[in-house]
matplotlib code that plots the C-alpha trace (Angstrom):
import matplotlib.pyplot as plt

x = [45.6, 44.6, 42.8, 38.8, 39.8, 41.2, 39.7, 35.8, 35.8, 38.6, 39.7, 42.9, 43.5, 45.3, 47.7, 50.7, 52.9, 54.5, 55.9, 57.1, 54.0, 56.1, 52.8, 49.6, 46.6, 43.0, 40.7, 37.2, 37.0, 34.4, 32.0, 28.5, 27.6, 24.7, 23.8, 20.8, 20.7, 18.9, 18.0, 16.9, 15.0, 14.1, 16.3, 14.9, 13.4, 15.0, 18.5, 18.1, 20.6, 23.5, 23.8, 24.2, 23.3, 21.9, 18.8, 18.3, 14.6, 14.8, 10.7, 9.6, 7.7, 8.9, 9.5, 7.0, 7.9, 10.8, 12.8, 13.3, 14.9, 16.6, 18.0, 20.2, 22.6, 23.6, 27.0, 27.8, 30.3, 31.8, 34.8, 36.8, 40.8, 43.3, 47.3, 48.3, 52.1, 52.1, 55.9, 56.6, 54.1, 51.5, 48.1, 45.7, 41.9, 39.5, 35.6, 33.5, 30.5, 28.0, 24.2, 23.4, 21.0, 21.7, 19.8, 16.6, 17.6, 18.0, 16.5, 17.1, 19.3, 20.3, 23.6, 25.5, 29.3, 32.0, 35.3, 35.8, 39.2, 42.2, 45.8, 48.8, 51.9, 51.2, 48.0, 44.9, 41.6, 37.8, 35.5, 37.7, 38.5, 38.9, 42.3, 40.5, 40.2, 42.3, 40.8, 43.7, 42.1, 38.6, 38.0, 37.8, 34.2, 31.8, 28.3, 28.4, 28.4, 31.2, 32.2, 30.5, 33.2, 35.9, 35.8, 34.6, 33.6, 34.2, 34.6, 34.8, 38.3, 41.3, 44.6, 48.4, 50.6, 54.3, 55.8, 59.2, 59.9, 56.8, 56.6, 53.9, 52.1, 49.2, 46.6, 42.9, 40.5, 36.7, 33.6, 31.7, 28.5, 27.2, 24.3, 22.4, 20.2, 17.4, 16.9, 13.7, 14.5, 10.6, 9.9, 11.0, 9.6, 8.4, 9.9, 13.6, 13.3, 14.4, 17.6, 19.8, 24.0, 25.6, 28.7, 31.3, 34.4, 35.7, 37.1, 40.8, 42.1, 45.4, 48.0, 50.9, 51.7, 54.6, 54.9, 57.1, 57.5, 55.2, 52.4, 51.7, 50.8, 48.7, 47.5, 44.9, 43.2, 40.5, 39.2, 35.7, 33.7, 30.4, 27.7, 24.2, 21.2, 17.5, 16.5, 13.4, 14.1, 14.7, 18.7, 18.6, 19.0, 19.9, 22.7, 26.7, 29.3, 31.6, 34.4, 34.7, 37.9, 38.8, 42.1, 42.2, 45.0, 45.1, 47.4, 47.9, 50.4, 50.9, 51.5, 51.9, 52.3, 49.1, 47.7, 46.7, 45.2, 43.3, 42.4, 41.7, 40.5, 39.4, 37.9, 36.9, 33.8, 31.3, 32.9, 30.3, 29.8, 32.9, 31.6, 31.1, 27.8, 25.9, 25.6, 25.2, 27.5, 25.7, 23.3, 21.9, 22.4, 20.6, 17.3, 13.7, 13.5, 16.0, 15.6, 19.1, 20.0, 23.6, 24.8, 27.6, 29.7, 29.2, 31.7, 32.3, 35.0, 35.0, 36.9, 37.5, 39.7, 39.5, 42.0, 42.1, 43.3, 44.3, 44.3, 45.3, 45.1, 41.5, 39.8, 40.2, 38.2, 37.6, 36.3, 36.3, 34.3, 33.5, 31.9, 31.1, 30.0, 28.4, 28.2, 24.5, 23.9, 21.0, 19.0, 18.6, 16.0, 15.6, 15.8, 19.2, 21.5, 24.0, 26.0, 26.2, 27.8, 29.0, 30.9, 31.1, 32.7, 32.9, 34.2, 35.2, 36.1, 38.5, 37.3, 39.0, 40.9, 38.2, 35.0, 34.3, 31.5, 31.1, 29.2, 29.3, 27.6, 26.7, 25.7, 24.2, 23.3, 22.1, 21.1, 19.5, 20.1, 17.6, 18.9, 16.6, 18.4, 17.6, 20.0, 19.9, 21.4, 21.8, 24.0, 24.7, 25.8, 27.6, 28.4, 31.0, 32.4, 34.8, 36.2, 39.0, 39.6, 43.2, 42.1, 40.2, 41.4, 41.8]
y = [17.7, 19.0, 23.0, 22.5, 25.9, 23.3, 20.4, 21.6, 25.0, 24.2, 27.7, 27.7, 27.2, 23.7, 24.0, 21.9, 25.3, 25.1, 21.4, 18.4, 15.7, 12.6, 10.2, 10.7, 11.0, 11.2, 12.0, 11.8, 13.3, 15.1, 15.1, 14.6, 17.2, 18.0, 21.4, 22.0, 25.4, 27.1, 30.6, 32.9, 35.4, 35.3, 35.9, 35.7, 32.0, 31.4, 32.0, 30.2, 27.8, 30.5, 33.6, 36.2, 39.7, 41.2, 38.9, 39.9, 41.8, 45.4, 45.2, 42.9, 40.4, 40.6, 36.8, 35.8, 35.1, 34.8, 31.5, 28.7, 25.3, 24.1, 20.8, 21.0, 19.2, 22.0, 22.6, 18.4, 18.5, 16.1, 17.0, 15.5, 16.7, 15.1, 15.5, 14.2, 14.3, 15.2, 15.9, 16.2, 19.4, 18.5, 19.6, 19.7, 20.2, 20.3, 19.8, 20.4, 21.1, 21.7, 21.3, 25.2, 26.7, 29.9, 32.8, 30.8, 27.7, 29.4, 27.5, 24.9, 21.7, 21.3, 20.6, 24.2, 24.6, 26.1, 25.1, 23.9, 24.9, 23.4, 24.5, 24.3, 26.0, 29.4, 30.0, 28.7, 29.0, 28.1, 28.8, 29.1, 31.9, 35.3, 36.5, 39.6, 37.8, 35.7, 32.2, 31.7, 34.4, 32.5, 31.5, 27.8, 28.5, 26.0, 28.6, 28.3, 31.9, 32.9, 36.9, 39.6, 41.9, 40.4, 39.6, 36.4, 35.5, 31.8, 33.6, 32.9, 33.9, 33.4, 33.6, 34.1, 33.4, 34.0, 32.3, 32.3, 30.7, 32.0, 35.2, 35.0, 37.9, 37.3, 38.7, 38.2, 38.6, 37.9, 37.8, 41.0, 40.9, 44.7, 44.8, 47.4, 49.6, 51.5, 53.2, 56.0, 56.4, 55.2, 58.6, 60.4, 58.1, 54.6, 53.3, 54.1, 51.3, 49.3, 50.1, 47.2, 46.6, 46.5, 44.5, 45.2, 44.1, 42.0, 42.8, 42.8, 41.8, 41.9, 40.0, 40.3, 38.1, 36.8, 34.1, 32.5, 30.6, 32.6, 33.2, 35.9, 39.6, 39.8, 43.4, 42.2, 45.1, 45.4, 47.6, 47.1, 48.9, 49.1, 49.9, 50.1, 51.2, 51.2, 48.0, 49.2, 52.9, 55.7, 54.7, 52.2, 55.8, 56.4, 54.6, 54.8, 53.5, 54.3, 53.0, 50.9, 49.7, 48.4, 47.7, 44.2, 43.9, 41.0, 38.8, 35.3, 35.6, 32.3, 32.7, 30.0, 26.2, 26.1, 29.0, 31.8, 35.5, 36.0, 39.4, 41.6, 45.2, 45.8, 49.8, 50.6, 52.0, 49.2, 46.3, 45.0, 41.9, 40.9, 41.2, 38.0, 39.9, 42.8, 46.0, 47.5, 48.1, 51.3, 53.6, 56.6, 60.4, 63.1, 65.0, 64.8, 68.3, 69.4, 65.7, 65.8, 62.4, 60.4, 56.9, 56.2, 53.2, 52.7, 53.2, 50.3, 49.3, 45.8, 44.2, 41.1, 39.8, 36.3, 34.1, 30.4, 28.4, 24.5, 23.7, 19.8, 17.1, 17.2, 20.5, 23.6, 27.1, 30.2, 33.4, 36.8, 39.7, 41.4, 44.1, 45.9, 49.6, 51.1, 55.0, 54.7, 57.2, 59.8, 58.6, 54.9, 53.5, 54.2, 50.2, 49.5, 48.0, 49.9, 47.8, 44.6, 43.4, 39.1, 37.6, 33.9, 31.8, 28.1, 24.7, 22.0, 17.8, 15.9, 12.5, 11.0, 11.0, 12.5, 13.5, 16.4, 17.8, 21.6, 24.0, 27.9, 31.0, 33.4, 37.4, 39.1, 42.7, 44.7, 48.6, 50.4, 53.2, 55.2, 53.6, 51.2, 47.9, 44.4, 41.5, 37.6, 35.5, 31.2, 28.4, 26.2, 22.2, 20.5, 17.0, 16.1, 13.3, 13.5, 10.8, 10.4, 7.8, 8.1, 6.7, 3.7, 0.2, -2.2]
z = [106.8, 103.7, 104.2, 102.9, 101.3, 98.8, 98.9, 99.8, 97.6, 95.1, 93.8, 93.5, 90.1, 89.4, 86.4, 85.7, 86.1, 82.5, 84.1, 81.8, 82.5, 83.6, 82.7, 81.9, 84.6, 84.8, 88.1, 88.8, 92.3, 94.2, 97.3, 98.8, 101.4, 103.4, 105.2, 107.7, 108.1, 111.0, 110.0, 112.8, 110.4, 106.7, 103.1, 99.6, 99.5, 96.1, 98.3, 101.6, 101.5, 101.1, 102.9, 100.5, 102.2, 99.1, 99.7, 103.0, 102.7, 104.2, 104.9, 107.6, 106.5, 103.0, 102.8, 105.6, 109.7, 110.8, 111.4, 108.5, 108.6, 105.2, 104.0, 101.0, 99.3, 96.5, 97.6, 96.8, 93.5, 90.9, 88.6, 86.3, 85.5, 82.8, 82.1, 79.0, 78.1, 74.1, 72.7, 76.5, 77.3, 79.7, 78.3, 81.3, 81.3, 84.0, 83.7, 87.6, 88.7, 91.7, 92.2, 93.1, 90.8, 90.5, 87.8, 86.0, 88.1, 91.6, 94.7, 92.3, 92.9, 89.5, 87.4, 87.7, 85.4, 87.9, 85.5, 82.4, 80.7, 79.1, 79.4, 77.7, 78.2, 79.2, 77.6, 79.4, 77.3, 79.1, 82.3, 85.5, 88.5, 87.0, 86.5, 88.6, 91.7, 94.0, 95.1, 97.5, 100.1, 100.1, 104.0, 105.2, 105.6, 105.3, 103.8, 100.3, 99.3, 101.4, 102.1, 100.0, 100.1, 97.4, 94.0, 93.2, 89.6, 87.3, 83.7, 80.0, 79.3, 77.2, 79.4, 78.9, 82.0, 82.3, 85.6, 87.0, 90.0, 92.5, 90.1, 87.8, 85.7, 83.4, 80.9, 79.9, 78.0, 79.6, 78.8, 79.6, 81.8, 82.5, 85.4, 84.7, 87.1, 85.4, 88.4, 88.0, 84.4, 84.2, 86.0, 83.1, 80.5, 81.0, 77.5, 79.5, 81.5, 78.1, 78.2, 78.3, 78.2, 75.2, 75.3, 72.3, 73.9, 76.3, 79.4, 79.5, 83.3, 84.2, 87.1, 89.2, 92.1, 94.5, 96.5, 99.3, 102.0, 104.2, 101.8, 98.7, 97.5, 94.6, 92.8, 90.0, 87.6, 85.4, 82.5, 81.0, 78.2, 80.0, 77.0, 76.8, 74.6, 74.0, 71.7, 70.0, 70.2, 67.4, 66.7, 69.8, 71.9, 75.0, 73.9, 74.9, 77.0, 80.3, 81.1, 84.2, 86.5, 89.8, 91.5, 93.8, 96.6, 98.1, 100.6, 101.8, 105.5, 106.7, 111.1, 113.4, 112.3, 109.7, 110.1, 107.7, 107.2, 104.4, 103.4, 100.3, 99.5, 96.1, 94.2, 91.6, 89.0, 87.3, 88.9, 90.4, 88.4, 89.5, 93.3, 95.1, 95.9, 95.4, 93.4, 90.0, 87.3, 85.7, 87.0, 85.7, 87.7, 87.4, 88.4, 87.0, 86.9, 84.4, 82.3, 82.4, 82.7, 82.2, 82.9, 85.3, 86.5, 89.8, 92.6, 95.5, 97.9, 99.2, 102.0, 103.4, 106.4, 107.9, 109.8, 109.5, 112.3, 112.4, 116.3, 115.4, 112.8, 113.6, 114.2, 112.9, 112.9, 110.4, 111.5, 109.9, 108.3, 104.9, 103.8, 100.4, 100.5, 97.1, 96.3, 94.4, 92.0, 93.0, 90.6, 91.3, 93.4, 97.2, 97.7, 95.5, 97.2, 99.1, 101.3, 102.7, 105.8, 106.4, 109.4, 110.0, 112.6, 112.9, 114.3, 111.9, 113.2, 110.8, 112.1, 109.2, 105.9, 103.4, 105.7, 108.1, 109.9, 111.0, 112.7, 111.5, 112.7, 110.4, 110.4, 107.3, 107.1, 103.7, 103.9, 100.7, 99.2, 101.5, 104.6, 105.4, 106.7, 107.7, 108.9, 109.1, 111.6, 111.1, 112.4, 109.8, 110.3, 107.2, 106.6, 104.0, 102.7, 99.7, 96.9, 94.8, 91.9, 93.0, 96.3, 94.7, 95.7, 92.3]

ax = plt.figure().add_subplot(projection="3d")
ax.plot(x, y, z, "-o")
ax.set_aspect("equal")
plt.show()
Protein backbone atom coordinates (compact mmCIF):
# COMPACT_ATOMS: atom_id res chain seq x y z
CA UNK A 1 0.00 0.00 0.00
CA UNK A 2 1.17 2.97 -1.20
CA UNK A 3 1.51 6.04 2.00
CA UNK A 4 -1.23 9.04 1.04
CA UNK A 5 1.83 11.10 2.19
CA UNK A 6 2.75 10.24 -1.51
CA UNK A 7 0.11 9.66 -3.39
CA UNK A 8 -2.68 12.24 -1.67
CA UNK A 9 -0.04 15.26 -0.88
CA UNK A 10 2.65 14.41 -3.39
CA UNK A 11 5.74 16.32 -1.90
CA UNK A 12 8.41 14.44 -2.30
CA UNK A 13 9.96 15.74 -5.12
CA UNK A 14 9.96 13.10 -8.15
CA UNK A 15 13.19 13.47 -10.24
CA UNK A 16 14.77 10.78 -12.38
CA UNK A 17 17.93 10.99 -9.88
CA UNK A 18 20.56 11.86 -12.63
CA UNK A 19 19.17 8.12 -14.20
CA UNK A 20 19.56 7.13 -18.02
CA UNK A 21 15.58 7.28 -19.17
CA UNK A 22 15.21 3.64 -20.67
CA UNK A 23 11.91 5.07 -22.81
CA UNK A 24 10.02 7.84 -22.85
CA UNK A 25 6.77 8.32 -20.57
CA UNK A 26 4.02 10.64 -20.08
CA UNK A 27 1.29 10.66 -17.02
CA UNK A 28 -1.83 12.35 -16.47
CA UNK A 29 -2.71 11.33 -12.88
CA UNK A 30 -4.63 12.82 -10.11
CA UNK A 31 -7.73 12.62 -7.79
CA UNK A 32 -11.30 13.79 -6.90
CA UNK A 33 -11.80 14.23 -3.09
CA UNK A 34 -14.44 15.40 -0.99
CA UNK A 35 -14.22 16.70 2.69
CA UNK A 36 -17.33 17.54 5.13
CA UNK A 37 -15.82 19.16 7.80
CA UNK A 38 -17.64 19.61 11.16
CA UNK A 39 -16.13 22.57 12.94
CA UNK A 40 -17.03 22.86 16.62
CA UNK A 41 -16.29 26.75 16.67
CA UNK A 42 -15.42 29.39 14.07
CA UNK A 43 -12.02 30.31 11.77
CA UNK A 44 -11.74 33.04 9.21
CA UNK A 45 -14.59 32.16 6.66
CA UNK A 46 -12.28 32.71 3.78
CA UNK A 47 -10.29 29.58 5.46
CA UNK A 48 -12.79 26.99 6.67
CA UNK A 49 -12.06 24.25 4.78
CA UNK A 50 -8.31 24.06 6.16
CA UNK A 51 -7.34 24.45 9.66
CA UNK A 52 -4.72 26.93 9.67
CA UNK A 53 -4.42 28.28 13.41
CA UNK A 54 -3.48 31.79 12.27
CA UNK A 55 -7.21 32.21 11.27
CA UNK A 56 -8.46 31.17 14.41
CA UNK A 57 -10.34 34.71 15.71
CA UNK A 58 -8.97 35.65 19.26
CA UNK A 59 -12.50 37.75 19.84
CA UNK A 60 -15.62 35.78 20.30
CA UNK A 61 -17.86 36.29 17.90
CA UNK A 62 -15.34 37.52 15.42
CA UNK A 63 -16.66 35.24 12.63
CA UNK A 64 -20.25 34.80 14.06
CA UNK A 65 -21.54 31.55 16.42
CA UNK A 66 -20.03 28.89 16.86
CA UNK A 67 -20.31 25.56 14.89
CA UNK A 68 -20.06 25.42 10.84
CA UNK A 69 -20.56 22.55 8.43
CA UNK A 70 -18.45 22.75 5.07
CA UNK A 71 -18.52 20.76 1.81
CA UNK A 72 -15.48 21.21 -0.35
CA UNK A 73 -13.80 19.69 -2.89
CA UNK A 74 -10.47 22.08 -3.01
CA UNK A 75 -8.11 19.58 -2.03
CA UNK A 76 -9.14 17.37 -5.60
CA UNK A 77 -5.84 17.63 -8.01
CA UNK A 78 -4.77 16.87 -11.65
CA UNK A 79 -1.06 16.78 -12.83
CA UNK A 80 0.71 16.03 -15.63
CA UNK A 81 4.67 14.57 -15.57
CA UNK A 82 6.91 13.58 -18.75
CA UNK A 83 10.54 11.64 -19.23
CA UNK A 84 11.91 12.14 -22.41
CA UNK A 85 15.26 10.20 -23.28
CA UNK A 86 17.35 12.97 -25.42
CA UNK A 87 21.22 11.63 -26.22
CA UNK A 88 20.32 9.25 -23.27
CA UNK A 89 19.63 12.02 -20.32
CA UNK A 90 16.20 11.88 -19.13
CA UNK A 91 14.69 15.41 -19.19
CA UNK A 92 11.66 15.33 -16.74
CA UNK A 93 8.99 17.98 -16.25
CA UNK A 94 6.09 18.08 -14.12
CA UNK A 95 2.94 20.45 -14.41
CA UNK A 96 0.04 19.90 -11.05
CA UNK A 97 -2.39 21.61 -9.62
CA UNK A 98 -5.22 21.81 -6.95
CA UNK A 99 -8.56 23.78 -6.66
CA UNK A 100 -7.69 25.81 -3.26
CA UNK A 101 -7.84 29.43 -3.68
CA UNK A 102 -5.56 30.83 -1.68
CA UNK A 103 -4.48 35.06 -1.53
CA UNK A 104 -7.19 37.11 -3.97
CA UNK A 105 -8.85 33.60 -4.74
CA UNK A 106 -9.15 32.32 -1.07
CA UNK A 107 -12.48 30.49 -0.03
CA UNK A 108 -12.29 30.07 -3.65
CA UNK A 109 -12.46 26.66 -5.56
CA UNK A 110 -10.46 27.79 -8.36
CA UNK A 111 -7.35 26.45 -10.50
CA UNK A 112 -4.30 26.96 -7.90
CA UNK A 113 -0.25 26.03 -9.48
CA UNK A 114 1.50 23.70 -6.80
CA UNK A 115 4.52 22.42 -9.42
CA UNK A 116 5.67 23.28 -12.48
CA UNK A 117 9.48 22.59 -13.20
CA UNK A 118 11.67 20.77 -15.58
CA UNK A 119 14.84 18.84 -14.76
CA UNK A 120 17.78 17.77 -16.38
CA UNK A 121 20.81 16.41 -14.97
CA UNK A 122 21.52 18.05 -11.80
CA UNK A 123 19.99 21.40 -12.40
CA UNK A 124 16.19 21.60 -11.81
CA UNK A 125 14.77 25.05 -12.88
CA UNK A 126 10.60 26.02 -12.04
CA UNK A 127 7.86 26.06 -9.16
CA UNK A 128 8.36 23.00 -6.73
CA UNK A 129 9.12 22.24 -2.77
CA UNK A 130 11.72 24.60 -1.46
CA UNK A 131 15.13 23.40 -1.18
CA UNK A 132 14.34 24.99 2.58
CA UNK A 133 11.98 22.40 3.56
CA UNK A 134 11.59 18.75 3.68
CA UNK A 135 8.29 17.21 2.05
CA UNK A 136 9.27 13.84 3.28
CA UNK A 137 8.30 14.77 7.12
CA UNK A 138 4.66 15.97 6.01
CA UNK A 139 2.05 13.62 8.11
CA UNK A 140 -0.38 11.13 6.39
CA UNK A 141 -2.95 13.61 7.42
CA UNK A 142 -5.92 13.96 5.54
CA UNK A 143 -6.66 18.43 6.56
CA UNK A 144 -5.28 20.12 3.79
CA UNK A 145 -3.15 22.57 5.57
CA UNK A 146 -1.32 20.17 7.62
CA UNK A 147 1.05 21.28 10.87
CA UNK A 148 2.00 24.91 11.33
CA UNK A 149 5.09 24.37 12.82
CA UNK A 150 7.56 23.35 9.71
CA UNK A 151 8.52 24.93 6.80
CA UNK A 152 6.36 24.42 4.01
CA UNK A 153 6.65 26.69 0.92
CA UNK A 154 6.31 25.62 -3.40
CA UNK A 155 8.96 28.42 -4.74
CA UNK A 156 10.30 29.91 -7.90
CA UNK A 157 13.75 28.59 -7.89
CA UNK A 158 16.75 27.65 -9.91
CA UNK A 159 18.45 24.39 -8.38
CA UNK A 160 21.77 22.53 -8.58
CA UNK A 161 21.86 18.95 -6.98
CA UNK A 162 24.87 16.73 -6.61
CA UNK A 163 23.78 13.08 -5.51
CA UNK A 164 25.85 10.09 -4.68
CA UNK A 165 24.32 7.15 -3.70
CA UNK A 166 21.58 8.34 -0.81
CA UNK A 167 23.92 11.55 -0.27
CA UNK A 168 22.71 14.44 -1.98
CA UNK A 169 23.61 18.30 -1.31
CA UNK A 170 22.10 21.10 -3.20
CA UNK A 171 21.77 24.93 -3.88
CA UNK A 172 19.13 27.54 -4.70
CA UNK A 173 18.30 30.37 -5.70
CA UNK A 174 14.31 31.60 -4.84
CA UNK A 175 12.25 33.96 -5.31
CA UNK A 176 12.02 36.33 -2.32
CA UNK A 177 8.60 37.08 -0.66
CA UNK A 178 9.20 39.53 2.55
CA UNK A 179 5.84 39.81 4.82
CA UNK A 180 5.92 42.75 6.34
CA UNK A 181 4.26 44.03 9.73
CA UNK A 182 3.76 47.78 9.95
CA UNK A 183 2.93 47.26 13.30
CA UNK A 184 2.14 51.03 15.16
CA UNK A 185 4.44 52.75 12.85
CA UNK A 186 0.93 54.72 12.09
CA UNK A 187 1.25 55.96 15.74
CA UNK A 188 4.15 57.82 14.91
CA UNK A 189 3.11 58.97 11.53
CA UNK A 190 0.23 57.63 9.45
CA UNK A 191 2.24 57.93 6.02
CA UNK A 192 4.58 54.90 7.74
CA UNK A 193 2.16 52.53 7.27
CA UNK A 194 3.50 52.63 3.41
CA UNK A 195 6.28 50.95 3.88
CA UNK A 196 6.52 47.97 1.71
CA UNK A 197 9.46 45.01 0.96
CA UNK A 198 11.87 45.70 -1.27
CA UNK A 199 13.21 42.54 -2.78
CA UNK A 200 16.75 42.96 -4.60
CA UNK A 201 18.03 39.47 -4.40
CA UNK A 202 16.98 36.19 -4.19
CA UNK A 203 17.12 33.99 -1.58
CA UNK A 204 19.97 31.60 -1.68
CA UNK A 205 18.86 28.02 0.26
CA UNK A 206 21.09 25.47 0.74
CA UNK A 207 20.98 21.26 1.40
CA UNK A 208 22.46 18.33 2.94
CA UNK A 209 20.80 15.02 3.37
CA UNK A 210 21.35 11.18 4.03
CA UNK A 211 19.47 8.47 3.60
CA UNK A 212 19.21 4.60 4.29
CA UNK A 213 17.44 1.89 4.95
CA UNK A 214 15.78 3.08 8.01
CA UNK A 215 14.87 6.56 6.83
CA UNK A 216 17.01 10.21 6.58
CA UNK A 217 18.56 13.31 8.37
CA UNK A 218 18.27 16.44 6.51
CA UNK A 219 19.85 20.11 7.87
CA UNK A 220 18.40 22.73 5.20
CA UNK A 221 19.58 26.69 5.59
CA UNK A 222 18.55 29.78 4.40
CA UNK A 223 19.75 33.42 3.93
CA UNK A 224 17.50 36.28 2.65
CA UNK A 225 18.03 40.01 2.10
CA UNK A 226 14.79 41.25 3.70
CA UNK A 227 14.43 45.04 2.23
CA UNK A 228 11.91 47.59 2.45
CA UNK A 229 11.02 51.28 1.78
CA UNK A 230 8.48 53.93 1.57
CA UNK A 231 7.12 54.20 -2.20
CA UNK A 232 5.99 57.74 -2.45
CA UNK A 233 8.20 59.14 0.25
CA UNK A 234 11.32 61.85 0.19
CA UNK A 235 14.11 59.13 -1.28
CA UNK A 236 11.56 56.16 -0.76
CA UNK A 237 12.71 56.63 3.23
CA UNK A 238 12.45 54.63 5.79
CA UNK A 239 14.11 52.49 3.59
CA UNK A 240 16.89 49.51 4.22
CA UNK A 241 17.34 45.95 4.66
CA UNK A 242 18.16 42.98 7.46
CA UNK A 243 19.37 40.05 6.97
CA UNK A 244 17.24 37.09 7.72
CA UNK A 245 18.13 33.08 8.31
CA UNK A 246 16.83 29.99 9.65
CA UNK A 247 18.33 26.57 10.22
CA UNK A 248 15.78 23.38 9.47
CA UNK A 249 16.63 19.81 11.05
CA UNK A 250 14.66 17.45 10.09
CA UNK A 251 14.30 13.41 10.23
CA UNK A 252 12.46 10.55 8.64
CA UNK A 253 13.03 7.03 11.28
CA UNK A 254 11.31 4.30 9.86
CA UNK A 255 10.07 1.64 13.21
CA UNK A 256 8.11 -1.32 12.99
CA UNK A 257 7.03 -2.97 9.54
CA UNK A 258 5.55 0.50 7.76
CA UNK A 259 5.82 2.72 10.18
CA UNK A 260 7.35 6.16 10.47
CA UNK A 261 8.24 9.38 12.77
CA UNK A 262 8.22 12.39 11.19
CA UNK A 263 9.57 15.30 12.98
CA UNK A 264 11.40 18.59 12.29
CA UNK A 265 12.55 21.74 14.30
CA UNK A 266 13.44 24.74 12.36
CA UNK A 267 15.01 28.84 13.83
CA UNK A 268 15.70 31.29 12.63
CA UNK A 269 15.12 35.53 11.90
CA UNK A 270 12.58 36.57 8.93
CA UNK A 271 11.69 33.18 7.95
CA UNK A 272 8.42 33.29 8.26
CA UNK A 273 7.38 33.12 4.65
CA UNK A 274 8.77 29.98 4.61
CA UNK A 275 6.38 28.80 7.56
CA UNK A 276 3.67 26.46 6.70
CA UNK A 277 1.72 29.10 8.79
CA UNK A 278 1.90 32.14 10.59
CA UNK A 279 4.09 35.11 11.31
CA UNK A 280 5.94 38.05 9.99
CA UNK A 281 9.13 38.47 8.38
CA UNK A 282 9.96 42.19 9.53
CA UNK A 283 8.65 44.22 12.17
CA UNK A 284 9.63 47.40 13.44
CA UNK A 285 11.05 47.92 17.47
CA UNK A 286 11.09 50.63 19.33
CA UNK A 287 9.10 53.25 21.51
CA UNK A 288 6.85 56.19 20.61
CA UNK A 289 8.39 58.21 22.98
CA UNK A 290 11.89 58.55 21.85
CA UNK A 291 10.66 58.11 17.80
CA UNK A 292 13.35 55.87 17.70
CA UNK A 293 12.23 53.34 15.54
CA UNK A 294 14.20 50.29 13.58
CA UNK A 295 13.15 47.24 11.53
CA UNK A 296 13.94 43.72 12.58
CA UNK A 297 13.65 40.17 11.24
CA UNK A 298 11.59 38.30 13.25
CA UNK A 299 12.59 35.46 15.41
CA UNK A 300 10.43 31.93 15.45
CA UNK A 301 11.06 28.32 16.33
CA UNK A 302 8.75 25.79 14.84
CA UNK A 303 8.31 22.07 15.61
CA UNK A 304 6.67 19.29 14.35
CA UNK A 305 6.49 15.50 15.51
CA UNK A 306 3.94 13.02 14.17
CA UNK A 307 3.96 9.16 13.83
CA UNK A 308 2.42 7.37 11.01
CA UNK A 309 1.17 3.98 11.58
CA UNK A 310 0.04 1.18 8.89
CA UNK A 311 -1.98 -1.43 11.04
CA UNK A 312 -2.76 -3.56 7.66
CA UNK A 313 -3.12 -3.36 3.95
CA UNK A 314 -6.26 -1.52 4.78
CA UNK A 315 -6.13 0.97 7.61
CA UNK A 316 -3.79 3.09 8.83
CA UNK A 317 -3.61 6.18 11.41
CA UNK A 318 -1.47 9.66 11.79
CA UNK A 319 -1.40 11.51 14.90
CA UNK A 320 0.92 14.22 16.15
CA UNK A 321 1.44 17.86 17.10
CA UNK A 322 3.09 21.15 15.91
CA UNK A 323 3.66 24.25 17.10
CA UNK A 324 5.36 27.58 15.95
CA UNK A 325 6.23 30.19 18.67
CA UNK A 326 7.15 33.95 17.44
CA UNK A 327 9.28 36.54 19.53
CA UNK A 328 7.04 39.81 18.19
CA UNK A 329 8.89 42.89 18.27
CA UNK A 330 7.48 45.56 20.96
CA UNK A 331 6.37 47.50 18.49
CA UNK A 332 3.97 45.42 16.51
CA UNK A 333 0.31 45.18 17.16
CA UNK A 334 -1.14 43.65 20.43
CA UNK A 335 -3.14 41.16 17.90
CA UNK A 336 -0.02 39.84 15.67
CA UNK A 337 0.31 36.68 15.72
CA UNK A 338 2.41 34.98 18.26
CA UNK A 339 2.04 31.37 18.21
CA UNK A 340 -0.03 28.73 17.02
CA UNK A 341 -0.63 25.38 18.24
CA UNK A 342 -2.10 22.00 15.68
CA UNK A 343 -2.63 18.28 16.62
CA UNK A 344 -4.52 15.97 14.50
CA UNK A 345 -5.42 12.36 14.78
CA UNK A 346 -7.23 10.10 12.37
CA UNK A 347 -8.40 6.73 10.92
CA UNK A 348 -7.99 5.97 7.29
CA UNK A 349 -9.84 2.52 5.24
CA UNK A 350 -7.96 1.28 2.04
CA UNK A 351 -11.08 -0.47 0.71
CA UNK A 352 -9.31 -0.66 -2.54
CA UNK A 353 -6.49 -0.08 -5.00
CA UNK A 354 -6.75 3.89 -5.63
CA UNK A 355 -9.70 5.16 -3.06
CA UNK A 356 -9.80 5.78 0.75
CA UNK A 357 -12.01 7.35 3.15
CA UNK A 358 -10.89 8.91 6.62
CA UNK A 359 -11.88 10.46 9.61
CA UNK A 360 -9.43 13.06 11.48
CA UNK A 361 -9.72 15.11 14.55
CA UNK A 362 -8.29 18.23 14.69
CA UNK A 363 -7.07 21.01 17.52
CA UNK A 364 -6.17 24.56 16.56
CA UNK A 365 -5.00 27.11 18.96
CA UNK A 366 -3.49 30.86 18.02
CA UNK A 367 -2.43 33.48 20.92
CA UNK A 368 -1.45 37.18 19.99
CA UNK A 369 0.96 39.12 20.85
CA UNK A 370 -0.96 40.47 24.05
CA UNK A 371 -2.02 37.11 25.05
CA UNK A 372 -5.23 36.81 24.09
CA UNK A 373 -5.98 33.23 22.60
CA UNK A 374 -8.81 31.35 20.90
CA UNK A 375 -8.86 27.58 19.65
CA UNK A 376 -10.90 25.51 17.06
CA UNK A 377 -11.86 22.00 17.29
CA UNK A 378 -13.46 19.81 13.93
CA UNK A 379 -13.63 16.25 12.75
CA UNK A 380 -13.09 16.11 9.32
CA UNK A 381 -14.45 13.05 6.86
CA UNK A 382 -12.59 12.73 3.27
CA UNK A 383 -13.40 10.76 0.41
CA UNK A 384 -10.79 10.04 -2.21
CA UNK A 385 -10.56 8.41 -5.22
CA UNK A 386 -7.35 8.72 -7.32
CA UNK A 387 -6.41 7.95 -11.31
CA UNK A 388 -3.63 7.15 -13.28
CA UNK A 389 -3.28 7.03 -17.18
CA UNK A 390 -0.76 4.21 -16.35
CA UNK A 391 -3.66 2.36 -14.87
CA UNK A 392 -5.97 2.92 -18.10
CA UNK A 393 -7.13 -0.26 -19.79
CA UNK A 394 -6.61 0.13 -23.95
Amino acid sequence: MKRTTMALLGLTLITPSFMKAAEPSFEVYGFAQLDYIQDCNRVQPEWDSTLRPSKIPTTEGMYGSDGQAILSVRQSRIGFKADLPVNGESVFTKFEFDFFGVGADAGQTTIRLRHAYGQWGPILAGQTNSLFMDGDIFPNTIDYWGPTGMVFLRNPQIRLTKTTGDQSVAIALEQPSNDIDDGRLREIDPALSAVTGDEKYPDLTVQARLGGEKGHVQLAGIVRYLGYDTPGAVNNSPKGHKTGWGLDLTSVLKTRKSDALRVGVVYGAGIASYMNDGGMDLAPQGSTTTTSISAKAVPLIGVSAYYDITWNDRWSSSLGYSFNDVDNTDFQDPGAYSRGDYASANLIHYPTKNVFYGIEYLFGRRQDADGKAGQDQRVQLSANYKFSSKNAQN
